[in-house]
C-alpha positions in Angstrom: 54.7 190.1 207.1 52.7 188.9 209.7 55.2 190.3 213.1 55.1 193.7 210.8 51.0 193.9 211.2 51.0 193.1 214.3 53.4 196.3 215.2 51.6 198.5 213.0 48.7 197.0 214.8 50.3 197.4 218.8 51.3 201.2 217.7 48.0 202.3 216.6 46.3 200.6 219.1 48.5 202.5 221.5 47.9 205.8 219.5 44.0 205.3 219.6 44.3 204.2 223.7 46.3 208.1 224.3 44.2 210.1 222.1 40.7 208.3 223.4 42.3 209.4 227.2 43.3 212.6 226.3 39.9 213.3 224.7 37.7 213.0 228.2 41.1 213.6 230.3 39.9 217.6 231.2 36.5 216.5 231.6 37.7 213.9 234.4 39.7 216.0 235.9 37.5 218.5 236.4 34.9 216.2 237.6 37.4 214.7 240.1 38.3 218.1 241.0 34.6 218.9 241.9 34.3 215.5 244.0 37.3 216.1 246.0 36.0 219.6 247.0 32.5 217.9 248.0 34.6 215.1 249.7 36.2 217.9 252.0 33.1 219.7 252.6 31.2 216.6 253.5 33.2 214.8 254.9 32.4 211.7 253.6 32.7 208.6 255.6 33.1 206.3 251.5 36.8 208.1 251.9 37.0 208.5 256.0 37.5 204.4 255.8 40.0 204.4 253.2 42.2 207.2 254.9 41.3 208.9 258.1 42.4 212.3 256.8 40.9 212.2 253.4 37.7 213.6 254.3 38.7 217.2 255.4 42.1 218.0 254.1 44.0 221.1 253.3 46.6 219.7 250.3 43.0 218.5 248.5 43.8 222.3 247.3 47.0 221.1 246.1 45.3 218.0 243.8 42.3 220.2 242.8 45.2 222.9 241.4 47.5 220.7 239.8 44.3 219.3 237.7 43.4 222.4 236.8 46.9 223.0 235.6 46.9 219.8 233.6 43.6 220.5 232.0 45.1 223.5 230.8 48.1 221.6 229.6 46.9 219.2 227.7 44.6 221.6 226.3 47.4 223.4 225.0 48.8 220.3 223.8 45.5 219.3 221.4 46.7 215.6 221.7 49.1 216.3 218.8 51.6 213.6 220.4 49.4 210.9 221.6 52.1 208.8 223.1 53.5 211.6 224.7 49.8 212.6 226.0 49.7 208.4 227.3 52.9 208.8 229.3 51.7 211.6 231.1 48.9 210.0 232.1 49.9 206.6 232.9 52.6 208.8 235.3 50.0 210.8 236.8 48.0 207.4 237.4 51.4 205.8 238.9 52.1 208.7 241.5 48.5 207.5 243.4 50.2 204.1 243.5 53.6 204.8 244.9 52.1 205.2 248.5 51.0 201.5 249.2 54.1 200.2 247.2 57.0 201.5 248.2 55.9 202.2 251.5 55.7 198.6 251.8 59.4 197.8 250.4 60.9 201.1 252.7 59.6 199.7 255.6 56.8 202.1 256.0 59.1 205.4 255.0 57.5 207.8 253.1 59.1 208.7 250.0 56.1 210.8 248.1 54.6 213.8 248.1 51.7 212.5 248.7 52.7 209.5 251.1 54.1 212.4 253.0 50.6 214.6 253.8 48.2 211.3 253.9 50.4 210.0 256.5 50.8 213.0 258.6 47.1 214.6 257.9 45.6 211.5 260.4 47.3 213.3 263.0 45.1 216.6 262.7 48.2 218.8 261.4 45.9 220.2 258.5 42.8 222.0 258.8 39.8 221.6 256.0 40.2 223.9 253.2 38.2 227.3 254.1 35.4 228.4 252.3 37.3 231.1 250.3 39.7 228.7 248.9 36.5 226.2 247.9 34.8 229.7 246.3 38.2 229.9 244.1 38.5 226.3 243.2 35.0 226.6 242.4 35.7 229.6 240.1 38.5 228.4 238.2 36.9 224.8 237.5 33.6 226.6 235.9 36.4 228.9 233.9 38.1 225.4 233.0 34.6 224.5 231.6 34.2 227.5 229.6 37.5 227.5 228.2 36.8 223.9 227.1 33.3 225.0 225.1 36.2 228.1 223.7 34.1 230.6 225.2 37.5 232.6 226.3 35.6 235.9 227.5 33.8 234.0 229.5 36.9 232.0 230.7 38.6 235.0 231.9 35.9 236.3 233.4 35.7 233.6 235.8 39.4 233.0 236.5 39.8 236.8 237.3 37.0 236.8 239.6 38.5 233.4 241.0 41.6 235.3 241.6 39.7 238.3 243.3 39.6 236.2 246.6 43.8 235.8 247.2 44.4 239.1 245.2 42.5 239.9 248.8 44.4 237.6 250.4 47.5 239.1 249.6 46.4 242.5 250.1 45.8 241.1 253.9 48.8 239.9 254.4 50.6 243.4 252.6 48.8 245.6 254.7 48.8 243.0 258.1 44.8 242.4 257.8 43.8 239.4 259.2 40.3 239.9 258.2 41.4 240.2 254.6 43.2 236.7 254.2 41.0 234.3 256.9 42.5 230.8 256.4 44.4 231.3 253.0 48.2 230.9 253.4 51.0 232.6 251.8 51.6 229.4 249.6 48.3 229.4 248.9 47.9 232.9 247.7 50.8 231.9 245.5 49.7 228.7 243.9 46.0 230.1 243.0 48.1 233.3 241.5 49.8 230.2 239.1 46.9 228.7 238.3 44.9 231.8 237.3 48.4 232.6 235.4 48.7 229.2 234.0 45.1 229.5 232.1 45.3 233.7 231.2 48.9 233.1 229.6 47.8 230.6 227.3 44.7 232.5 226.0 46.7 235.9 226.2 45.8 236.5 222.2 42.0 235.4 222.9 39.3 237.2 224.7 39.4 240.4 226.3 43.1 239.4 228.1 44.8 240.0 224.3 44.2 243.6 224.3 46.3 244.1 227.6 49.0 241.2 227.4 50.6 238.7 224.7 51.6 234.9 225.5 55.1 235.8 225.1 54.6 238.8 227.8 53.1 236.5 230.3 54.8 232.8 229.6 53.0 229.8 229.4 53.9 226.3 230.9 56.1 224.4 228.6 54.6 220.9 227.6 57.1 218.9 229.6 57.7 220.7 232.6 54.9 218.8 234.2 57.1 215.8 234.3 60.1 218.4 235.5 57.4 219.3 238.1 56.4 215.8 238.8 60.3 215.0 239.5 60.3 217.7 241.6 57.7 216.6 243.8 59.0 213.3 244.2 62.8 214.7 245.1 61.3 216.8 247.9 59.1 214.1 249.1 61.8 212.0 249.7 63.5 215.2 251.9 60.8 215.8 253.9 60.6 213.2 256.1 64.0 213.8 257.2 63.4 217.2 257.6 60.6 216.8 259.8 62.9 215.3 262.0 64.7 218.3 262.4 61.6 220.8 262.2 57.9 221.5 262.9 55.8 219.5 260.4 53.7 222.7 259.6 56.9 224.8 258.7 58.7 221.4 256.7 54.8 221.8 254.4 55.2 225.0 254.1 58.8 225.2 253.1 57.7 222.6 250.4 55.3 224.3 248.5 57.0 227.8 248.9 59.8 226.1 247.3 57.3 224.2 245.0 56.1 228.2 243.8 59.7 229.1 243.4 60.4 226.1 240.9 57.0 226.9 239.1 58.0 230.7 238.8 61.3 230.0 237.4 59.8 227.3 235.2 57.5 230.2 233.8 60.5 232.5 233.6 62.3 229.9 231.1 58.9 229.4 229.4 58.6 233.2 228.4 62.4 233.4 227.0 62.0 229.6 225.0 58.4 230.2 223.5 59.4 233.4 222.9 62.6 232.2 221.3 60.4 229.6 219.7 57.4 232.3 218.2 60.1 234.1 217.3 61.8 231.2 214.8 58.3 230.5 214.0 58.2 233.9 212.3 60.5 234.1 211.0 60.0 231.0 209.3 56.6 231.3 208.5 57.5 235.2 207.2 60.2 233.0 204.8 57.7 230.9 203.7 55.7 233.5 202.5 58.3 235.5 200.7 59.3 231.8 199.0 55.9 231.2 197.6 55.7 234.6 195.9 59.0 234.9 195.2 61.1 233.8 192.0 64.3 231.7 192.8 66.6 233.2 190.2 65.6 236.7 190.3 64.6 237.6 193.6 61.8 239.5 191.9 57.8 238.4 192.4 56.6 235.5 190.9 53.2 235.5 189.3 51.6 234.7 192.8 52.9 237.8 194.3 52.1 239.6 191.4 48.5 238.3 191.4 48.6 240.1 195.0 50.2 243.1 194.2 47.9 243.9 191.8 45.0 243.4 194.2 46.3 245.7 196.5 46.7 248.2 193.7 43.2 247.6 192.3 41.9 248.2 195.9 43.7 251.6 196.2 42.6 252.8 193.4 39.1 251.6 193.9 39.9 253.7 197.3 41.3 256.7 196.6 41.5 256.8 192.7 44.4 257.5 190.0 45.3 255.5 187.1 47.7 251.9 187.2 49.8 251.3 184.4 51.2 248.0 183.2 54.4 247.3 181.3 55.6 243.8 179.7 58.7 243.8 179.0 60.6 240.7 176.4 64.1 240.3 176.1 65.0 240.3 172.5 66.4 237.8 171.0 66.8 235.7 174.4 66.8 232.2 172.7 69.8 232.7 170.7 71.7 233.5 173.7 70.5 230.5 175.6 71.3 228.2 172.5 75.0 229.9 171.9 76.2 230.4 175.2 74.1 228.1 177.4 71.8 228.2 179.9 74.1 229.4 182.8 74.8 232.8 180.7 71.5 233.2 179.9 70.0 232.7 183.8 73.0 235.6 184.4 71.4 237.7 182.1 68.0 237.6 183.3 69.4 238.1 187.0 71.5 241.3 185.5 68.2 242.8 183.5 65.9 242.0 186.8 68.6 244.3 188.7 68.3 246.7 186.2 64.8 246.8 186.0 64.6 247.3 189.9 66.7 250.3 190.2 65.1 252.3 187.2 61.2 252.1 188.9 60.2 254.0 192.2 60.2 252.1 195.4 56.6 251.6 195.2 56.6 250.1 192.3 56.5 245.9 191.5 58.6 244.2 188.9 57.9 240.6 188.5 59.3 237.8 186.4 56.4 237.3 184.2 57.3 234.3 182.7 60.7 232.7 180.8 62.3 235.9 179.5 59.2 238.4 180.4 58.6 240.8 183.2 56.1 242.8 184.0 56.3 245.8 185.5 53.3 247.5 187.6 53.2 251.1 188.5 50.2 252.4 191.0 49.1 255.7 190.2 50.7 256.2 187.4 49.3 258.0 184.0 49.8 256.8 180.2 52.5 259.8 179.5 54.4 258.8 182.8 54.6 255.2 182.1 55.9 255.6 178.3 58.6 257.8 180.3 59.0 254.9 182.2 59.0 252.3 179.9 61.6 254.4 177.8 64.2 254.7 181.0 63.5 250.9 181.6 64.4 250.6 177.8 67.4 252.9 177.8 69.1 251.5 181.0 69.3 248.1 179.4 70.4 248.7 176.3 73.4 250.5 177.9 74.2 247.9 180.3 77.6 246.5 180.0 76.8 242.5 180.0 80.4 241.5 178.9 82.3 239.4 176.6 80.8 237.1 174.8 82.7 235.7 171.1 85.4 239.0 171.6 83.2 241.5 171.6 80.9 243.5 174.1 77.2 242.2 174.3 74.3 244.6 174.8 70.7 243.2 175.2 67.8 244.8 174.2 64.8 244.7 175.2 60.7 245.5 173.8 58.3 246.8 175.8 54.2 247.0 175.8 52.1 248.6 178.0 48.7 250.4 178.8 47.0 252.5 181.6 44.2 251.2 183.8 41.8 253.9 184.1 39.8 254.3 187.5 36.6 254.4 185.8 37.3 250.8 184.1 39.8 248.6 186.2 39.5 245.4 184.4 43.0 243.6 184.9 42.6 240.7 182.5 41.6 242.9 179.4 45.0 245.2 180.3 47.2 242.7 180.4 45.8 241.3 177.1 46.4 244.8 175.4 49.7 245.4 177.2 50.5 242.2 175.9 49.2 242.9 172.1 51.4 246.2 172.5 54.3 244.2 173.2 53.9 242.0 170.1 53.8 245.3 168.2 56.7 246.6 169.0 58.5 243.1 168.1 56.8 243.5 165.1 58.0 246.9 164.1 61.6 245.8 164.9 62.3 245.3 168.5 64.3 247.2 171.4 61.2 249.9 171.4 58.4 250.7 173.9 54.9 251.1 172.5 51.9 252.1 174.8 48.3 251.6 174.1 46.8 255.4 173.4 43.2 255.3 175.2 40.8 257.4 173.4 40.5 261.0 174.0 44.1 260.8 175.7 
C-alpha cells in the first residue's frame, strides 16, 4: 500500500511539474526571445564574457524562430499530455547542455548544432542580425502575444505584416534587387515564410485567415515533429564539421539551414495529408456519433431524440413560411401475443419489416420514428388533415398486405391502428397534438383495431 502511494504520488507530481512548465513555457519563450534580440542589438558585455560571439550573432535568428515555433506548438497542444509536454522541455533544456559536455568527452569536436555556430561565430564569420530581420522577429513575437490573449484578428494582422519585410526580400532576390532584400538571406527569407506559416495554419478556421484558407489547405506542424526536427539538427550538426573541412564555412551554414527548410517543408507536406487524414476520421466519427444518438438500433429509424429535432425544424418552417404539420401514431395490433408465441427474435423482425414498410409508403421528406416498444410516429411537414388520412390509410393498407411469413402453417398478416391530427399554423402547440394524435389512436383500438382515425379540427 504504502510503494503504491508513493507512485501515485511520483506520477502526479510529475504531471503537476509538466503542466506548471507548460503553463508559463510561451510566455518564457517569448521573453527570452525578446532578450536575445536586445542581447544582439546591444551587445552586451553580461554575454560577451560567457562567449565572445554571443553578443552580435546572426543564428540568434535561428533561436528567436524556433521559440516562436514552439510557442505555437505547444499552444496547439493545450498541455493535454503533460508528460509528453515535460519531455519536450527537459530536451529543449538538454540541447544548451550538450556544448560543454560532449565537447569535453570528443576532445573539443563539435557535434551540435549549436556547438557548431558558437564555436565558429568567435571567428567573425557571422554578421549581427540586420534591422529588418529584428523588425520581423519583433512582429511575430507581439503576434505570438496576441494569439496567446486569443485575439486571432489581431494575431494575423501582425504576423502578415511581419511577413511583409522577406515577402520584400524575396521579391529582391526574384527580380535581382539588392535594395529590396539588404542583409536577409535566401534561408532566411525561408524560415520567417515557416514561421508566419507555422502560426496562420493553425488558426486557419479563426480570424479573418478562415475566410481565405482551411488548416487542412495550409498544414500545420504535427505535435512530434519537433523532436523529428530536434534529431535533425543534431544529425547535421555532427556533419558539419566535417564538411567544413572540405568547404567554405559560410556555404557549409548555409547548405544547413537550406536543407533544414527542405525537411520543415516536407514535414508540412506530411502534416497536410495526416491531419487531413486525421479531420477526416474525425468526421466521420463524430458525423457517426451523431446519427447513433438519434438513431434506433433495431430499426434504423429516429429515435425519440431525433424526433424531438425533427420536429423543431418543422415547427421552425412552418413558423417560416407557413402550411400545416400533421402527426400520425401508429400501434401494431396485437404485438404482445406475437412476442409471447413466437419470441422476441420474431417479434424485433417484425418491427424491422413494418419500419421498412413504413419508410417506403411516406415522401422523402417525411420522418418516421420508433416512438416507443411497438409505436411509431410518423411526421409529415406541410401536410393537410385530408392528405394525411390519405396517408395514414396507404401506411395502413401496405401493412396489412405485407407478406410476413409462416408462422404455426399459415401466412401471418399484421395489422396495424393509426391516430393522427393536423398542426395548424395559426396554433403550433406540439405537446397538445401528440396528446390528441395519441387519444385518436386509442379510438381506433377501441372501435376494433387495423383502422386510421384523424382528429376533425372544427370548421374543417
Amino acid at each position: 500500500m504504502t510503494t503504491g502511494k508513493k507512485i501515485t504520488a511520483r506520477k502526479y507530481s510529475l504531471m503537476l511539474l509538466a503542466m506548471t512548465a507548460g503553463k508559463y513555457l510561451n510566455t518564457i519563450t517569448i521573453l527570452l526571445g525578446i532578450a536575445l534580440l536586445t542581447v544582439d542589438i546591444t551587445g552586451s558585455s553580461l554575454f560577451s564574457q560567457i562567449h565572445p560571439s554571443l553578443a552580435a550573432t546572426n543564428p540568434v535568428a535561428i533561436v528567436i524562430a524556433l521559440m516562436l515555433c514552439m510557442s505555437h506548438l505547444f499552444y496547439q497542444v493545450k498541455f493535454h499530455q503533460p508528460i509528453f509536454l515535460l519531455s519536450v522541455v527537459l530536451l529543449a533544456g538538454l540541447i544548451s547542455f550538450f556544448d560543454f559536455g560532449f565537447n569535453f568527452f570528443f576532445h573539443d569536436k563539435v557535434i551540435t548544432l549549436t556547438g557548431f555556430l558558437l564555436s565558429q561565430m568567435a571567428d567573425g564569420q557571422f554578421d549581427a542580425i540586420g534591422n529588418n530581420m529584428i523588425l520581423t522577429c519583433m512582429f511575430y513575437i507581439v503576434a505570438v502575444m496576441l494569439r496567446l490573449r486569443q485575439k486571432y484578428y489581431a494575431f494575423q494582422f501582425f504576423t502578415l505584416t511581419g511577413l511583409a519585410i522577406p515577402f520584400t526580400a524575396s521579391l529582391g532576390y526574384f527580380f535581382d534587387a539588392q535594395q529590396l532584400y539588404f542583409q536577409m538571406s535566401v534561408s532566411t527569407v525561408i524560415i520567417c515564410f515557416m514561421v508566419a506559416l507555422s502560426g496562420l495554419g493553425m488558426t486557419a478556421n479563426k480570424g479573418a485567415i478562415k475566410l481565405f484558407m482551411t488548416p487542412n489547405l495550409v498544414g500545420t506542424v504535427a505535435r512530434m515533429q519537433f523532436l523529428f526536427s530536434l534529431s535533425f539538427c543534431l544529425i547535421v550538426g555532427i556533419a558539419l564539421p566535417h564538411l567544413s573541412d572540405q568547404m567554405d564555412l559560410l556555404s557549409a551554414y548555409e547548405l544547413f539551414v537550406t536543407l533544414a527548410a527542405i525537411f520543415m517543408s516536407v514535414l508540412i507536406y506530411i502534416s497536410t495529408i495526416i491531419l487531413g487524414k486525421s479531420e477526416q476520421k474525425k468526421r466521420l466519427a463524430e458525423k457517426e456519433m451523431q446519427r447513433l444518438l438519434v438513431t434506433d438500433p433495431l430499426t434504423g429509424l429516429y429515435n425519440r431524440r431525433g424526433l424531438e429535432y425533427e420536429i423543431q425544424k418543422a415547427l421552425n418552417a412552418q413558423s417560416r413560411y407557413g402550411g400545416d404539420i400533421s402527426i400520425l401514431i401508429l400501434d401494431l395490433d396485437h404485438f404482445k401475443s406475437v412476442n409471447d408465441n413466437f419470441g422476441h427474435d420474431t417479434g424485433d423482425l417484425f418491427l424491422k419489416t413494418a419500419a421498412a414498410v413504413f419508410k417506403s409508403e411516406v415522401r422523402k421528406h417525411d420522418i418516421v420514428s420508433r416512438y416507443g416498444g411497438e409505436e411509431f410516429l410518423v411526421l409529415l411537414p406541410n401536410t393537410p388533415e385530408q392528405e394525411a388520412k390519405t396517408t395514414a390509410e396507404r401506411l395502413r393498407m401496405a401493412l396489412e398486405s405485407k407478406d410476413f411469413g409462416i408462422l404455426c402453417g399459415q401466412p401471418y398478416r399484421q395489422t396495424v391502428s393509426i391516430g393522427g391530427t393536423t398542426i395548424p399554423a395559426s396554433r403550433p402547440d406540439i405537446s397538445s397534438s401528440i396528446k390528441l394524435a395519441d387519444r385518436m389512436l386509442y379510438q381506433a383500438k377501441n372501435d376494433g383495431r387495423n383502422r386510421s382515425v384523424i382528429y376533425q379540427h372544427c370548421g374543417k
